[in-house]
C-alpha positions in Angstrom: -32.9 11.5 12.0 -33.6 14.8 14.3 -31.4 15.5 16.8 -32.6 14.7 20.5 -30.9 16.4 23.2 -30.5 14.2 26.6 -32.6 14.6 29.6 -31.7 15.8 33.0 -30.6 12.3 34.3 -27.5 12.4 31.5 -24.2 11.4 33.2 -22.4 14.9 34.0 -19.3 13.6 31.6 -21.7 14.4 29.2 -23.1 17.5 30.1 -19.6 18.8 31.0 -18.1 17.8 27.5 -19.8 16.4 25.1 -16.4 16.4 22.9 -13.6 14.4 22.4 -11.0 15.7 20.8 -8.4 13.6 19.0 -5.6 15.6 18.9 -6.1 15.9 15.3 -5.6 19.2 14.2 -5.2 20.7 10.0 -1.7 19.7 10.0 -2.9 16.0 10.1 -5.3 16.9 6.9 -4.5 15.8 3.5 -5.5 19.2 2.3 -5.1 22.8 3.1 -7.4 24.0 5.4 -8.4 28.1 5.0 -5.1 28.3 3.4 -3.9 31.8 2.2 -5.0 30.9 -1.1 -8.8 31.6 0.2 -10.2 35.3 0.7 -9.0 36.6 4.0 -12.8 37.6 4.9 -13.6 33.8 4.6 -10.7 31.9 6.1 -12.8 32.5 9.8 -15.9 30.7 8.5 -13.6 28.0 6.7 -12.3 27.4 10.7 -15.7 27.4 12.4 -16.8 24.9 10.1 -13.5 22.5 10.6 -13.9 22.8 13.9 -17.1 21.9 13.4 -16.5 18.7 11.4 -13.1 17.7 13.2 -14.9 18.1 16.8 -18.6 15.8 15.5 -15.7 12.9 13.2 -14.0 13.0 16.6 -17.1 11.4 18.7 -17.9 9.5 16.1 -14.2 7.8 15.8 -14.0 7.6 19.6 -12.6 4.3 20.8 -13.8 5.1 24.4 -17.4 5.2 23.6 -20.3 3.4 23.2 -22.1 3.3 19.5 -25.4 4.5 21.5 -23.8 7.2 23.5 -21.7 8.6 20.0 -25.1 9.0 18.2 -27.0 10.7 21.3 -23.8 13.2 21.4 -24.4 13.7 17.6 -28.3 14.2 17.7 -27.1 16.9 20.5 -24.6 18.6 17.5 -27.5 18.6 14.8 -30.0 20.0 17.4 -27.7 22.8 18.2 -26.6 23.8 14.7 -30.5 23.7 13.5 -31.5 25.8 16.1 -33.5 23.4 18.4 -31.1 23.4 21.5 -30.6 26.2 24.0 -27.5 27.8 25.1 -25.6 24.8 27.1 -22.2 25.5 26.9 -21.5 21.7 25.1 -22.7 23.0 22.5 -20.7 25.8 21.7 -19.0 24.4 18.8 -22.1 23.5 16.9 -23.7 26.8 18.1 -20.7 28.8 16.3 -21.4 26.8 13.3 -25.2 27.9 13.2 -24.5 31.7 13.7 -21.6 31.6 10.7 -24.2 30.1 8.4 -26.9 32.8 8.8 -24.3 35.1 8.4 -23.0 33.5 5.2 -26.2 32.5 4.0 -24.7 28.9 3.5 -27.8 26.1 3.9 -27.3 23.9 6.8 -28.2 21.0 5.1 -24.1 20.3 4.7 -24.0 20.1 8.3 -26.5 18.3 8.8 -25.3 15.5 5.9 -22.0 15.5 8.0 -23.6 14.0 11.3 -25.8 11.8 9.3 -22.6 10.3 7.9 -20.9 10.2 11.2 -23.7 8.5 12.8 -23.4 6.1 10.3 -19.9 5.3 11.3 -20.8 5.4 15.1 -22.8 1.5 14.1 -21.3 0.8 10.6 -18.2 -1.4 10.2 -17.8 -2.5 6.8 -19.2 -1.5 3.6 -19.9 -4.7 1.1 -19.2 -2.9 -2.2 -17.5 0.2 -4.0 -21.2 1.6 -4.3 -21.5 1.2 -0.6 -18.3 2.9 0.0 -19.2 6.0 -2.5 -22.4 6.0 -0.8 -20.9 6.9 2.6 -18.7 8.7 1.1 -21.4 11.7 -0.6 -22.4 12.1 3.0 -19.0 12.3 4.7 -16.4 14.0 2.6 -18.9 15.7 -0.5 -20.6 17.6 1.8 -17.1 19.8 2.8 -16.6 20.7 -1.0 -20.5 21.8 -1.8 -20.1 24.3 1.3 -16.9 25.8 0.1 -18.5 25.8 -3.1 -21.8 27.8 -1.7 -19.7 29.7 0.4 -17.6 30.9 -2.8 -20.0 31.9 -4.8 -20.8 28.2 -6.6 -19.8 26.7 -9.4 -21.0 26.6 -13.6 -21.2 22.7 -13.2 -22.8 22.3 -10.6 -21.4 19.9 -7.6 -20.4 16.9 -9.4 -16.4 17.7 -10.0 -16.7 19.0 -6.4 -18.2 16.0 -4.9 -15.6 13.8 -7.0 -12.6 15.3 -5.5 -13.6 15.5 -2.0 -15.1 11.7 -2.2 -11.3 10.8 -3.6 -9.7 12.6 -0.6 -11.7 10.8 1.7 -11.1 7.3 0.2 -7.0 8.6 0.0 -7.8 9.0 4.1 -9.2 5.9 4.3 -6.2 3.8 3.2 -4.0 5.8 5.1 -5.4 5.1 8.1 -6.7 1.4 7.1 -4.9 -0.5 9.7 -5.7 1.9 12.5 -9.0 2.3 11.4 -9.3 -1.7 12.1 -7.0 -1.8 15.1 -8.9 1.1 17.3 -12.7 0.6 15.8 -12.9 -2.5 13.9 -13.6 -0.3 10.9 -12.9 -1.2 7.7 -13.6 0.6 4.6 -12.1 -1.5 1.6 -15.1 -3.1 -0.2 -15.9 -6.3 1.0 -16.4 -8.2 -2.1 -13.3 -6.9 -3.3 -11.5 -8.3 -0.1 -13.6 -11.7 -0.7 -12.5 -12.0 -4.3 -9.5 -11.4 -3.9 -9.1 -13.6 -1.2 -8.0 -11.3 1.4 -9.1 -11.8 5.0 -9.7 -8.6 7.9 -7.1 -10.1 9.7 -4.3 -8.9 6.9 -4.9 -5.4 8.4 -3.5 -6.2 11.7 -0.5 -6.9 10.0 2.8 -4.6 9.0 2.9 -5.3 5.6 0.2 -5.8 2.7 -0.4 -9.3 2.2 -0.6 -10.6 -1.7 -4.4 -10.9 -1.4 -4.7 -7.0 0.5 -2.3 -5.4 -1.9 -4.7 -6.3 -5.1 -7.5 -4.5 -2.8 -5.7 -1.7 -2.2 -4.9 -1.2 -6.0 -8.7 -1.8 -7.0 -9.6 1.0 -4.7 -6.8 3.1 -5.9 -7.9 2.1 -9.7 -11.4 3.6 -8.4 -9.9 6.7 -6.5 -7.8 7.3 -10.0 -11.4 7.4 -11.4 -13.1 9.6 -9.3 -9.4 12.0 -9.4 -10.4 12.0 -13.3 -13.9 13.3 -13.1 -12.8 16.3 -10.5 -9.7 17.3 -13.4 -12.8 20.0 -14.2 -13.5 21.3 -11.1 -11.2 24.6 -11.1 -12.2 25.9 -14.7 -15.9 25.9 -13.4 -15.8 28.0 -10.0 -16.8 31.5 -10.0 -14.2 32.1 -7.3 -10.4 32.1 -8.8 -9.3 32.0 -5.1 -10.8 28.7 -4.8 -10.0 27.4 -8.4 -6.6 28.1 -6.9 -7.3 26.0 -3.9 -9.2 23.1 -5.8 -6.0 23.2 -8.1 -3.4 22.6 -5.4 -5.7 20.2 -3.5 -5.8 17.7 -6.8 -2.1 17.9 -7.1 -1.7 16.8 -3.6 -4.4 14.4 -4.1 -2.0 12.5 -7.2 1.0 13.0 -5.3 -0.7 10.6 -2.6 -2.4 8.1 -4.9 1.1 7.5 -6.3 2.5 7.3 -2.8 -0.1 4.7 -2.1 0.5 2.9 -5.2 4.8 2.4 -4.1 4.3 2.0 -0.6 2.3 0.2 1.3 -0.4 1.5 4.0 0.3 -0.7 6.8 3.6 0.4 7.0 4.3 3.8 8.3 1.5 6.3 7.7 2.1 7.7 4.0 1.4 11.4 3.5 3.6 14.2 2.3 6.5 15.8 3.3 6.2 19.4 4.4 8.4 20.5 1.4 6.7 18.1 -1.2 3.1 19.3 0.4 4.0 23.0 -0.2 5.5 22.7 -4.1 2.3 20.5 -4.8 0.1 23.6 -3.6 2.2 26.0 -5.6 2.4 24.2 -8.7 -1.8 23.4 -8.6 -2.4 26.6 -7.9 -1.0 28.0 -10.9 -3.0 24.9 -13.0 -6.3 25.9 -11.2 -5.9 29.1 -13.0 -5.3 27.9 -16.5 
């Protein structure tokens, strides 16, 4: 899809601010973001293209606007950070974006896979499989691993560990947030045949505790997120950057922590995620693996 930017007659809301922010910030992230593990010369790139991603899944998970007007404020964000939009001041955000890529030499093409995914949840509700799920997933999670990856140099296996860990993450995210997800946007991510096999009905999310039928969902996607957690194991031993062997090492560790989290507790309940002190001995300790 190319990005269209829109006309004169666009409602000055949007011309004004074509953001929403969310109040979501790296401290709500399940991982860390430009952390001091990273080259210092880096860590501002890392922050342009957070703000980046946070600021595009921010329209896209916006409960105060419509599916139409989410994907016209998306085709404004790949217009800018391709370099076919001007120098409106909306588009500041995206515009930083496109200046640290030429000067990192990093191919837009993540970028652009980003919006394309968050477009897709602007008009996409449910996903009918795990395939589905994994599908969306390569476009809105894999994408944030291959450009740390290209920014760092690369990796001797290519992206596939990459991709695996950072697809995990995401489906981590999206049981956390499962009942809010349904609540504010009617979104729900759990594969749909699982939920009809099972039994389980959309109406279970609205509740405050996992029905029988929901729980066995929740461990089939855990089973699956277990798989992909196995497959990413090799990601640190083939980066050419230690730094961000480092990084990938403490990111898996908090990404077990969670999945066993998940496992004993149960996501409708209060949000699971990490305690500060937990978070930080899970970065030291997969540090020092990612360096083994």
């Amino acid at each position: 899809m190319t990005g269209t930017l829109p006309g004169r007659s666009a409602t000055a809301a949007f011309a004004s601010s074509i953001e929403t922010p969310s109040g979501k910030d790296v401290a709500y992230e399940n991982f860390p973001v430009g952390s001091w593990l990273l080259p210092a010369a880096l860590r501002p790139h890392i922050a342009i293209f957070y703000a980046f991603a946070r600021a595009a899944d921010d329209i896209a998970d916006s409960p105060d606007l419509a599916p139409e007007d989410k994907v016209a404020r998306l085709d404004a964000f790949e217009a800018a950070v391709c370099g076919r939009a001007g120098d409106e001041p909306h588009l500041a955000t995206a515009r930083r974006m496109r200046e640290s890529l030429a000067t990192t030499r990093v191919e837009v093409r993540h970028c652009v896979d980003l919006l394309t995914a968050f477009r897709q949840d602007a008009t996409k509700l449910r996903y009918r499989d795990w395939d589905d799920l994994i599908g969306y997933c390569l476009l809105s999670a894999a994408p944030v691993g291959r450009y740390l990856l290209d920014l760092h140099g690369g990796s001797r296996a290519g992206y596939a560990a990459s991709d695996a860990l950072c697809m995990g993450l995401q489906v981590i995210n999206h049981l956390q947030d499962c009942r809010d997800d349904y609540r504010q946007l009617d979104r729900i991510y759990l594969p749909q045949d699982w939920m009809h096999q099972a039994g389980a009905r959309v109406e279970d999310l609205d509740a405050t505790t996992s029905s029988p039928a929901l729980r066995q969902v929740i461990d089939l996607t855990l089973d699956g997120t277990e798989r992909l957690l196995a497959t990413a194991r090799a990601l640190p031993a083939g980066l050419i950057s230690r730094r961000l062997a480092m990084e990938s090492g403490a990111i898996l560790a908090i990404a077990d922590r969670l999945v066993d989290k998940l496992r004993r507790g149960d996501p409708l309940g209060p949000r699971i995620e990490l305690g500060k002190s937990r978070f930080l001995w899970c970065c030291l300790r997969g540090a020092i693996a990612g360096l083994a």
